[in-house]
C-alpha positions as a Python dict, from the first residue, in 0.01 Angstrom:
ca = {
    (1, 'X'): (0, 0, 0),
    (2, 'X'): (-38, 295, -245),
    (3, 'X'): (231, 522, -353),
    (4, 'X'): (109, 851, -247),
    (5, 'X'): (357, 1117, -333),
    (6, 'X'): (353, 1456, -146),
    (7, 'X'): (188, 1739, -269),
    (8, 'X'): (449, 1980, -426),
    (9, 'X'): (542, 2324, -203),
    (10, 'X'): (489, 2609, -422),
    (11, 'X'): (788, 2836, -443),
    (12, 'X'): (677, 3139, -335),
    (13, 'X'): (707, 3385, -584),
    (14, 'X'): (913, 3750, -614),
    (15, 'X'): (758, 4059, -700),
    (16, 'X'): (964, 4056, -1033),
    (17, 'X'): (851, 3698, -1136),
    (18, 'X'): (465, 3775, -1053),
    (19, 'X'): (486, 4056, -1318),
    (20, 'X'): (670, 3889, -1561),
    (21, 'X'): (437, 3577, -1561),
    (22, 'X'): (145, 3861, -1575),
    (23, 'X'): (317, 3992, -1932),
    (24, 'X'): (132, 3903, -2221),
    (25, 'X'): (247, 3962, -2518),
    (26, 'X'): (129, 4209, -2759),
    (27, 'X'): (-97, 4039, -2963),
    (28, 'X'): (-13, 3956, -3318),
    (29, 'X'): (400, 3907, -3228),
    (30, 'X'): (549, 3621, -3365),
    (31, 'X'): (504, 3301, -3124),
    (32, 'X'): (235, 3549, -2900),
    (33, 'X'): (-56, 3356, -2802),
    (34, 'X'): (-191, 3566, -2584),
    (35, 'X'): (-168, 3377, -2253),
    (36, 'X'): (225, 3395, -2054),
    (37, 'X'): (195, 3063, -1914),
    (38, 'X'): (140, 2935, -2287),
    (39, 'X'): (326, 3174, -2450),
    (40, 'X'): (682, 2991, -2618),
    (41, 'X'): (862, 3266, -2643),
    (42, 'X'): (1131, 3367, -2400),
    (43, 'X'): (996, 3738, -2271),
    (44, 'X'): (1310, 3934, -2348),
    (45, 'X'): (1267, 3842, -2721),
    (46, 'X'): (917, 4012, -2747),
    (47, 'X'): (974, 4354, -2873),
    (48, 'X'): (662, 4491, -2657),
    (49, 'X'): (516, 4299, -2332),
    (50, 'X'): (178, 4450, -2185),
    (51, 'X'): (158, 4401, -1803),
    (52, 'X'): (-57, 4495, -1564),
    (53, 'X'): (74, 4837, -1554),
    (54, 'X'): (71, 4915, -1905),
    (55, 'X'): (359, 4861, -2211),
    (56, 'X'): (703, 4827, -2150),
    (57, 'X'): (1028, 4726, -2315),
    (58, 'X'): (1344, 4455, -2214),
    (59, 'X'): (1519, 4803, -2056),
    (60, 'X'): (1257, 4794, -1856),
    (61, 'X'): (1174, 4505, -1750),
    (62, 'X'): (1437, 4429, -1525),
    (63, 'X'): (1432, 4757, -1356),
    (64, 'X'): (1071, 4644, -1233),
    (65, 'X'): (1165, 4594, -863),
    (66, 'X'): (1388, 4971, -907),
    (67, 'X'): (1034, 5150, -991),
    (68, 'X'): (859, 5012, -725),
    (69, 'X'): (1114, 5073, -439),
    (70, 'X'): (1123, 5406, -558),
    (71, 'X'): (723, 5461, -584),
    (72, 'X'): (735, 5333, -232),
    (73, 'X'): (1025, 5602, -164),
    (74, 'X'): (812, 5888, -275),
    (75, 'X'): (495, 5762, -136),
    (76, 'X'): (694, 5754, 205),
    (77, 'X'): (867, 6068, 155),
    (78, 'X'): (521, 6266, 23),
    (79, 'X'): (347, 6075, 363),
    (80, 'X'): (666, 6227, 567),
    (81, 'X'): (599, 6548, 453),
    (82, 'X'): (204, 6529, 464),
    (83, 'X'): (278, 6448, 756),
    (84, 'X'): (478, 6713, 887),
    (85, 'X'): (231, 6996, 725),
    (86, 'X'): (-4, 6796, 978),
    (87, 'X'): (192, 6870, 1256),
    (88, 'X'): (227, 7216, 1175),
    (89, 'X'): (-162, 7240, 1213),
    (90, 'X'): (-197, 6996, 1446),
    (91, 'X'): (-3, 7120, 1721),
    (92, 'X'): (-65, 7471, 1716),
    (93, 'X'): (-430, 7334, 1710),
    (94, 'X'): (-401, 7088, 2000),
    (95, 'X'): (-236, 7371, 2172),
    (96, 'X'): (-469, 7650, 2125),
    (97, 'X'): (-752, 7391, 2194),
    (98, 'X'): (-580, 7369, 2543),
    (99, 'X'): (-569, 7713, 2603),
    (100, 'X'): (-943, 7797, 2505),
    (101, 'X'): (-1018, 7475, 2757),
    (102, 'X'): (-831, 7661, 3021),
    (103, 'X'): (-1005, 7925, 2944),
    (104, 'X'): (-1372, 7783, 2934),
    (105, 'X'): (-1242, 7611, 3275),
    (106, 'X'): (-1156, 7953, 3452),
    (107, 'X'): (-1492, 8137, 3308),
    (108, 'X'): (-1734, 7888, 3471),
    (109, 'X'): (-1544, 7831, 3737),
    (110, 'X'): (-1565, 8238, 3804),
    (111, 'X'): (-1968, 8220, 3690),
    (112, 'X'): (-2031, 7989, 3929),
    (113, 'X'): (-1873, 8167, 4219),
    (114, 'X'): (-2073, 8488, 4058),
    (115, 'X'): (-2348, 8328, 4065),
    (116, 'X'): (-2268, 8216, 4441),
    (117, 'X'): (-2248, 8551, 4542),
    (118, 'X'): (-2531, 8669, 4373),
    (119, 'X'): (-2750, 8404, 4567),
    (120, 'X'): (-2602, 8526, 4951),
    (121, 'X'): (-2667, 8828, 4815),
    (122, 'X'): (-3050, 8774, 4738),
    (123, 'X'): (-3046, 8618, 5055),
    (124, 'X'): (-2938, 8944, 5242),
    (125, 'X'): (-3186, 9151, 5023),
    (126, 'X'): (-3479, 8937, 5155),
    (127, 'X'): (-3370, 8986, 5504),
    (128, 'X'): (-3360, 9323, 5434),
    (129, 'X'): (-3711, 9348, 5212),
    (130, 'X'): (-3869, 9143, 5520),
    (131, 'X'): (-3765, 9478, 5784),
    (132, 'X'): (-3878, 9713, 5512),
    (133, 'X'): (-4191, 9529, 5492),
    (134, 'X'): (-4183, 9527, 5899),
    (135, 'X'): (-4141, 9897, 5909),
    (136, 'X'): (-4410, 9995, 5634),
    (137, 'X'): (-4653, 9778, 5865),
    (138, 'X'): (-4556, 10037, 6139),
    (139, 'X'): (-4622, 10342, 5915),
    (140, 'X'): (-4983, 10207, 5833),
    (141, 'X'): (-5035, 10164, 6183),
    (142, 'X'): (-4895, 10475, 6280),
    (143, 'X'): (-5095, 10684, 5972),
    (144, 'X'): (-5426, 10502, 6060),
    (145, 'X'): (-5342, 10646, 6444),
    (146, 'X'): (-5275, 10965, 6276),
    (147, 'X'): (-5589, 10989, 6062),
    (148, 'X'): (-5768, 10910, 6401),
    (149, 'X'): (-5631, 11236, 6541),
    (150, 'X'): (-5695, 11416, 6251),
    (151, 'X'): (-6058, 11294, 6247),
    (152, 'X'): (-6083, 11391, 6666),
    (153, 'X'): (-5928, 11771, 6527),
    (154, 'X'): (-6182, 11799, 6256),
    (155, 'X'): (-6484, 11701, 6484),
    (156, 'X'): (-6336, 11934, 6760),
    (157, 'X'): (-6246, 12250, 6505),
    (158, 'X'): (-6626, 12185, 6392),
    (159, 'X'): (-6720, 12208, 6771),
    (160, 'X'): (-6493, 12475, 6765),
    (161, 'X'): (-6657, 12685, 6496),
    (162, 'X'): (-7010, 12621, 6585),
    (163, 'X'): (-6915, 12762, 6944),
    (164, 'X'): (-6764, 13096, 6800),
    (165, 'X'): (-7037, 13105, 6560),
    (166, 'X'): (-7248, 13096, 6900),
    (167, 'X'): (-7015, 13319, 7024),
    (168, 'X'): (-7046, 13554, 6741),
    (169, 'X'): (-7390, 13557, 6742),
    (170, 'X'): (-7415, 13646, 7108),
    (171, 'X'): (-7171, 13899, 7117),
    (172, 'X'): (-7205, 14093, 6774),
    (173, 'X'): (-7576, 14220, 6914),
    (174, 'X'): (-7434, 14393, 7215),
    (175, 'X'): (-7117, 14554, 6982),
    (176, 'X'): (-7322, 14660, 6749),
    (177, 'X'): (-7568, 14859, 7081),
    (178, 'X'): (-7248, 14987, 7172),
    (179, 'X'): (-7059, 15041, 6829),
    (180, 'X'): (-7353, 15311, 6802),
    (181, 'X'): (-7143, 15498, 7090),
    (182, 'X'): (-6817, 15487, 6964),
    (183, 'X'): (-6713, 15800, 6758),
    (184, 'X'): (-6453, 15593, 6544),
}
């Protein structure tokens, strides 16, 4: 049998001991090396450490967790009131959006009952267009009769005229015998 020992749990780490095992120290410190898991010096006894976020001193140091609630405190608080200036566009827009729908809704809704009427009323024009149509039939028929008549008048004043001319002719010879009479 072999002696097999469990693996270790790691301890799972703060957010204040992640950043202090990130500190280096400043290079060229007494005891520095450059490297915190290395480095022999207890942290509060470096006069500068150099973290991920930049220099800072022991006063510091332990106020690491205090910074970072309170950058989370303004980031909420700046979110609560970007949010807010959100919602004072937002809404007003959402609403007015709502009315222009409405809107939109009741102008098709009345072009399509326009439009509705127009089309009964196209209907009621053709109806009407087809008696017109009808009736102008009955004119042609009734000016082609009339140009009939016309054409019996003109061949019957022609008649006409040729018999006075006739008529003329045999009475103007006797007149004229007797107009030689007449003292006037």
């Amino acid at each position: 049998m072999t002696d097999a020992k469990p693996p270790k749990k790691k301890k799972i780490k703060s957010v204040r001991d992640v950043i202090i095992e990130s500190i280096e120290c400043e290079p060229g410190t007494e005891g520095c090396t450059g490297d915190p898991d290395t480095c022999p010096n207890d942290p509060s006894r470096c006069d500068k450490k150099l973290s991920m976020f930049g220099y800072y001193d022991d006063t510091i140091k332990d106020s690491v967790e205090h910074v970072l609630s309170e950058s989370l405190n303004e980031l909420t608080r700046t979110f609560t009131v970007s949010a807010r200036r959100w919602e004072i566009v937002v809404f007003p827009a959402m609403f007015a959006f709502i009315i222009l729908a409405i809107y939109g809704f009741f102008l098709i809704n009345s072009l399509t009952q326009d439009v509705g009427n127009i089309a009964r009323e196209m209907n009621s024009i053709n109806g009407t267009m087809q008696g017109v149509v009808v009736n102008m039939e009955r004119q042609t028929l009734s000016i082609q009769e009339m140009n009939g008549y016309v054409r019996n008048m003109d061949v019957s004043i022609s008649q006409m005229t040729h018999e006075v001319a006739v008529m003329n002719n045999s009475i103007s010879r006797p007149m004229q015998f007797m107009n030689s009479f007449t003292p006037w």
